[in-house]
Structures are given as structure tokens and as C-alpha cells.
PAGURO-198960 format. One record per residue: residue in three letters; z, x, y negated of N, C-alpha, C in turn. Coordinates in Angstrom, 1 decimal, decimal comma. Example, Ala and Ser with C-alpha at 12.3 -4.5 7.8 and 13.67 -1.06 7.14 Angstrom:
# PAGURO-198960
R  residuo    n.up  n.east  n.north   ca.up  ca.east  ca.north    c.up  c.east  c.north
R      ALA     7,8    13,2      5,7     7,8     12,3       4,5     7,8    13,2      3,3
R      SER     7,1    12,8      2,2     7,1     13,7       1,1     7,9    12,9      0,0
END
This chain:
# PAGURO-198960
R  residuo    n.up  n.east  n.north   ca.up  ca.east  ca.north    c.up  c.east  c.north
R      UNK    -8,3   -24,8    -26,1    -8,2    -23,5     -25,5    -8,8   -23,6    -24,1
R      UNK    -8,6   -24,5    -23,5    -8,9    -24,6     -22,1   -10,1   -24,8    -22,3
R      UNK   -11,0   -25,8    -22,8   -12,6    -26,1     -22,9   -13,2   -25,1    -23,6
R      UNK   -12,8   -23,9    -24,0   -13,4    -22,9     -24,3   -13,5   -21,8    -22,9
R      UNK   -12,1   -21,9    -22,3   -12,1    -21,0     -21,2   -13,5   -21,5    -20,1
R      UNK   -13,3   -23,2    -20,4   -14,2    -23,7     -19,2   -16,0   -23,0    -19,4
R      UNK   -16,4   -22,7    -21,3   -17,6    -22,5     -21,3   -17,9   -21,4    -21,3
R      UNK   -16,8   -20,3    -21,3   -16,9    -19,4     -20,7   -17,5   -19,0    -19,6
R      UNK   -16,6   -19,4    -18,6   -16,7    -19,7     -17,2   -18,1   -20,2    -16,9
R      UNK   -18,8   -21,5    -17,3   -19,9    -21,6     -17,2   -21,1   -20,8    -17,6
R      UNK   -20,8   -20,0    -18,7   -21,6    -19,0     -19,2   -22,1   -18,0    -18,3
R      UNK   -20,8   -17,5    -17,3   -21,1    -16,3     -16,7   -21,7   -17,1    -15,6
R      UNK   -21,4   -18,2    -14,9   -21,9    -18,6     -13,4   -23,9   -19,0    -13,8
R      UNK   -23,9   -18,9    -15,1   -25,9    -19,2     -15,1   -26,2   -18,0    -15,4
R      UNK   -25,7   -16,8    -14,9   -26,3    -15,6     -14,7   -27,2   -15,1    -14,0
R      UNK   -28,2   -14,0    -13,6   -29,4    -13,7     -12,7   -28,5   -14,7    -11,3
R      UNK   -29,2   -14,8    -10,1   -28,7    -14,8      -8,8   -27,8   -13,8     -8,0
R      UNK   -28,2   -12,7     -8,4   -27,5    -11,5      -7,6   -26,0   -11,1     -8,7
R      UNK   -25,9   -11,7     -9,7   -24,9    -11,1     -10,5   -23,6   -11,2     -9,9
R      UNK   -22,8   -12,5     -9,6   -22,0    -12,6      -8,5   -21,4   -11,8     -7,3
R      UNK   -23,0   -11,8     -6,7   -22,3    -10,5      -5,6   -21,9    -9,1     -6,0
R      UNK   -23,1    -8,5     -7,0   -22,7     -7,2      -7,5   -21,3    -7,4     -8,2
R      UNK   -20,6    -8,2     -8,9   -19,3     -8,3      -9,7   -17,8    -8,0     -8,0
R      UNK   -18,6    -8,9     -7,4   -17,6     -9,0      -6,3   -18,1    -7,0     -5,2
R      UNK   -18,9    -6,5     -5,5   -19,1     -5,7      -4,6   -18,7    -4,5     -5,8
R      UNK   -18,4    -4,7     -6,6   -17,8     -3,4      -8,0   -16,6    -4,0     -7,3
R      UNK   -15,9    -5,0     -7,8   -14,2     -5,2      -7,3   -13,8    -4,5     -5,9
R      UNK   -14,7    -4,6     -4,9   -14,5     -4,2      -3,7   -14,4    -2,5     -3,9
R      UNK   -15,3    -2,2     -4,5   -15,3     -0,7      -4,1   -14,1    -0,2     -5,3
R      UNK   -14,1    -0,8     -6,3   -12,4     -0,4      -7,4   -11,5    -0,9     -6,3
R      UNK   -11,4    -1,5     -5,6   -10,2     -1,6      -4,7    -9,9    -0,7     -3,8
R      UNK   -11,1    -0,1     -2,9   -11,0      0,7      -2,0   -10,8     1,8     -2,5
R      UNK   -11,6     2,3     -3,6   -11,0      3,3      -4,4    -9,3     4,0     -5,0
R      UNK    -9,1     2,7     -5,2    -7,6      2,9      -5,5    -7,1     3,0     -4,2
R      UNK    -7,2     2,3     -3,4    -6,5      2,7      -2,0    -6,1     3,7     -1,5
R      UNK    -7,4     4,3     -1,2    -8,1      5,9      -1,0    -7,2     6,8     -1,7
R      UNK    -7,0     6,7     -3,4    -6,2      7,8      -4,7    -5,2     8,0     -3,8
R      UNK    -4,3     6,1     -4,0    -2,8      5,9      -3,4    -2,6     6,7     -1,8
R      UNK    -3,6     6,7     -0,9    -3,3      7,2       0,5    -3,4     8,9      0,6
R      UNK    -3,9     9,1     -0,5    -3,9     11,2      -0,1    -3,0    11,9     -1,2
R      UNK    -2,6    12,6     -1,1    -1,6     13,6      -2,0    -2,0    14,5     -1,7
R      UNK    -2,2    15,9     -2,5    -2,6     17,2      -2,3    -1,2    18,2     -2,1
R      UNK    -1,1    19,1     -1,5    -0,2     20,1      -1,7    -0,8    21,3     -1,9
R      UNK    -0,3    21,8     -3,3    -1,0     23,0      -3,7    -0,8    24,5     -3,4
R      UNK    -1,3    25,4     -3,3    -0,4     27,0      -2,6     0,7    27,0     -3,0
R      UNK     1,9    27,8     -2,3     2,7     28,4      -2,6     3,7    26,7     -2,3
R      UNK     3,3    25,5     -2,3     4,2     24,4      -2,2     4,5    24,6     -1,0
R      UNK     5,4    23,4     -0,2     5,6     22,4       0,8     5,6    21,3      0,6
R      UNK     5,9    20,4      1,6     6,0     19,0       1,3     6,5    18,3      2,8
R      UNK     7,9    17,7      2,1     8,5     16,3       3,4     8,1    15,1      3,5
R      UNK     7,7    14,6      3,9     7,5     13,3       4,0     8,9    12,5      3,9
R      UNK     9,3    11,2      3,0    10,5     10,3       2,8     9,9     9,0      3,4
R      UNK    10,2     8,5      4,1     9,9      7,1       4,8    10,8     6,0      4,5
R      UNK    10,5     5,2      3,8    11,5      3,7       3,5    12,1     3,2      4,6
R      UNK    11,0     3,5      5,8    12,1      2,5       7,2    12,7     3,8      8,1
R      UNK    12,1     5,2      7,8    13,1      5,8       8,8    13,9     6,4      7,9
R      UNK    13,5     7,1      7,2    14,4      8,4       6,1    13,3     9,4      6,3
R      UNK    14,1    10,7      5,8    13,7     11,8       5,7    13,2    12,0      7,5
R      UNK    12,1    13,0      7,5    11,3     13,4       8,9    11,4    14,8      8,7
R      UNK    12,5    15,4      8,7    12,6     16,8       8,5    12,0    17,5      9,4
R      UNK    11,5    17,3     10,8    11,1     17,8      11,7     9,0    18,6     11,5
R      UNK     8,7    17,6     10,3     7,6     17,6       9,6     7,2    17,9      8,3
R      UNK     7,1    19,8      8,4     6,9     20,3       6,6     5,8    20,7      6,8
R      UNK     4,9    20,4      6,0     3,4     20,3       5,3     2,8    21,3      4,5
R      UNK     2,3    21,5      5,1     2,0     23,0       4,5     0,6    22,5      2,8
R      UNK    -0,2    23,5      2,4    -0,8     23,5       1,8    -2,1    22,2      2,2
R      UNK    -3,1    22,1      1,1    -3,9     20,7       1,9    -4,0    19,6      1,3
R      UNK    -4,8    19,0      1,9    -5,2     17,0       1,4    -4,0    16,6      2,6
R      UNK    -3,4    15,6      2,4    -2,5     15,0       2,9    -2,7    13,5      3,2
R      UNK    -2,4    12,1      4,5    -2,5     11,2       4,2    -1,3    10,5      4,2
R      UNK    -1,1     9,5      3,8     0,2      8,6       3,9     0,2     7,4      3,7
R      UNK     1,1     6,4      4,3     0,8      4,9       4,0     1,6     4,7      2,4
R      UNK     1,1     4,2      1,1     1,4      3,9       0,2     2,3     2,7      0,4
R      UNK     3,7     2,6     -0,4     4,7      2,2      -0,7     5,7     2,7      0,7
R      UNK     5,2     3,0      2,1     6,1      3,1       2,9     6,6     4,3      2,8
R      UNK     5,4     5,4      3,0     6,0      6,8       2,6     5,6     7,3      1,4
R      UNK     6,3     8,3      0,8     6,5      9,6      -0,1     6,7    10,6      0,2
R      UNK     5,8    11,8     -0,4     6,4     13,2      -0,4     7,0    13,7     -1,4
R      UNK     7,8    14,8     -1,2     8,9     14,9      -2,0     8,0    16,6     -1,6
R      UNK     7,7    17,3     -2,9     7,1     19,0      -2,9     8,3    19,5     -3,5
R      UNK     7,9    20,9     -2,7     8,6     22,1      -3,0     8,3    22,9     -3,4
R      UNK     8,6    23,9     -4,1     8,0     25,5      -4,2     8,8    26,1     -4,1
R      UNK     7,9    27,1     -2,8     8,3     28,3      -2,0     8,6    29,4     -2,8
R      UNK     7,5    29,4     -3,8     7,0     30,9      -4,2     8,5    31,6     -4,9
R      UNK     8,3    32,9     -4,4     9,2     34,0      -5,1     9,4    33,8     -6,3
R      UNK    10,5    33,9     -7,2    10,5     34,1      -8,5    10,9    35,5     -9,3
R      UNK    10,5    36,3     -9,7    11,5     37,8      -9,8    12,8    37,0    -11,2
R      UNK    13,7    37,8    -10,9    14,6     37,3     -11,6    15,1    38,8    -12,8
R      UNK    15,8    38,8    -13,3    16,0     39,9     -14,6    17,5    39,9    -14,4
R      UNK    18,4    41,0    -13,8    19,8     41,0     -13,9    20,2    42,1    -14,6
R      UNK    21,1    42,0    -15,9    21,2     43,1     -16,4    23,1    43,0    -16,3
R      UNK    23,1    44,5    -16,4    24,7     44,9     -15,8    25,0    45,9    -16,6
R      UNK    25,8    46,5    -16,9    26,6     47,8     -17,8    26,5    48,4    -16,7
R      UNK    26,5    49,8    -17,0    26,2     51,1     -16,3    26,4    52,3    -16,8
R      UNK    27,2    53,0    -16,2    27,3     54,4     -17,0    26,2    55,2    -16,7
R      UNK    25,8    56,8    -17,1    24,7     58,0     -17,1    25,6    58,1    -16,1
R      UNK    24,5    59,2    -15,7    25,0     60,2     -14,6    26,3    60,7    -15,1
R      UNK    26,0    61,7    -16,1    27,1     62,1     -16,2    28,6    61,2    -16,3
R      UNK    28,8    60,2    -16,7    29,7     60,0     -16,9    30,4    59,4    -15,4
R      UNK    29,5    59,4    -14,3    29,7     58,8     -12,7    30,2    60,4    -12,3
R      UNK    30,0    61,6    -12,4    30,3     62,4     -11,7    32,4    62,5    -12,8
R      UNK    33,1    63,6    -11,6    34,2     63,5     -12,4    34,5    64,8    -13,2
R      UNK    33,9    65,9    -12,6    33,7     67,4     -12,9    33,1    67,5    -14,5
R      UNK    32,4    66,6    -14,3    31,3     66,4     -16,1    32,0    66,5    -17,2
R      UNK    33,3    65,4    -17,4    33,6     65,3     -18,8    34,8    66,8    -18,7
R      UNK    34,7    66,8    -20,5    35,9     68,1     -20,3    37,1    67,5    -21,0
R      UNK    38,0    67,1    -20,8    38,9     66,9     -21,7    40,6    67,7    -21,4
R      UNK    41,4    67,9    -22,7    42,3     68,7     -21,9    43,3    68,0    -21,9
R      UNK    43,2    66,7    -21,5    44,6     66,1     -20,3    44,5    66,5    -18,9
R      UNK    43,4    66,8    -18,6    43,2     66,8     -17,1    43,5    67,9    -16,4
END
């Protein structure tokens, strides 16, 4: 297993001359790439957003409106909200008119 890993290994190092760097200059920019994803968060309309900090806590003093956002990856988090209105549906028993006025009904107890 291992003297197979080794002719591997040698396989790739008798490659053009420039192959090496381009491999290491793709890793570089996949790294900085992911960095970059990990460092911005978007907040969408109608959201907010608090920032959660591992070494302070919550920074309530600082809500985030809509936007590209930056942050240090693993130290802080945002934690979103939505603002937006929601209409809601409340249904309730109710009498007609007539039966709210007292003059209306006729009955002869009254």
C-alpha cells in the first residue's frame, strides 16, 4: 500500500514545471474563497439581525438592518429576525343587528 502511495506521488511530481504552483495557487484561492462565504451573511428585507459573540454575548446595542454583513467566523453569529407584519384571521360569534338592539325582538314575556 505504501509503495503504491509512493508511485503515485512520484507520478504527479514529473509533471510540466508550472503544475505545482498552479495546484498550490487553486488551493490558495479555494481557501480564500471559503473564508470570504464564512465572513459575510446577508440580511434579507423585512429581516433583522443581532450579532451573538462567543467572548462577549449578545451586543444588543447593534441591530442590522437589511444588507451584506461582515463577521469573524467561529467568534461571532447572527441570530435573524422577521419584522414583517403577519395579518392574522380571528373569528368570534356575533349576533345581527337586530338581535344587539333590545326594542327588535317581540316576545310576550316582556
Amino acid at each position: 500500500m505504501l509503495q503504491q502511495l509512493r508511485q503515485i506521488v512520484s507520478r504527479m511530481g514529473s509533471g510540466p514545471r508550472g503544475a505545482g504552483l498552479g495546484v498550490k495557487l487553486l488551493i490558495g484561492a479555494g481557501a480564500l474563497a471559503y473564508g470570504f462565504k464564512e465572513a459575510t451573511y446577508t440580511v434579507e428585507g423585512g429581516q433583522r439581525a443581532v450579532i451573538f459573540s462567543r467572548i462577549g454575548g449578545m451586543q444588543m446595542d447593534t441591530v442590522l438592518a437589511e444588507g451584506l454583513h461582515f463577521r469573524m467566523p467561529w467568534f461571532q453569529y447572527p441570530i435573524i429576525y422577521d419584522i414583517r407584519a403577519r395579518p392574522r384571521k380571528i373569528s368570534s360569534l356575533t349576533g345581527s343587528k337586530g338581535d344587539l338592539e333590545p326594542d327588535s325582538h317581540k316576545c310576550n314575556k316582556c
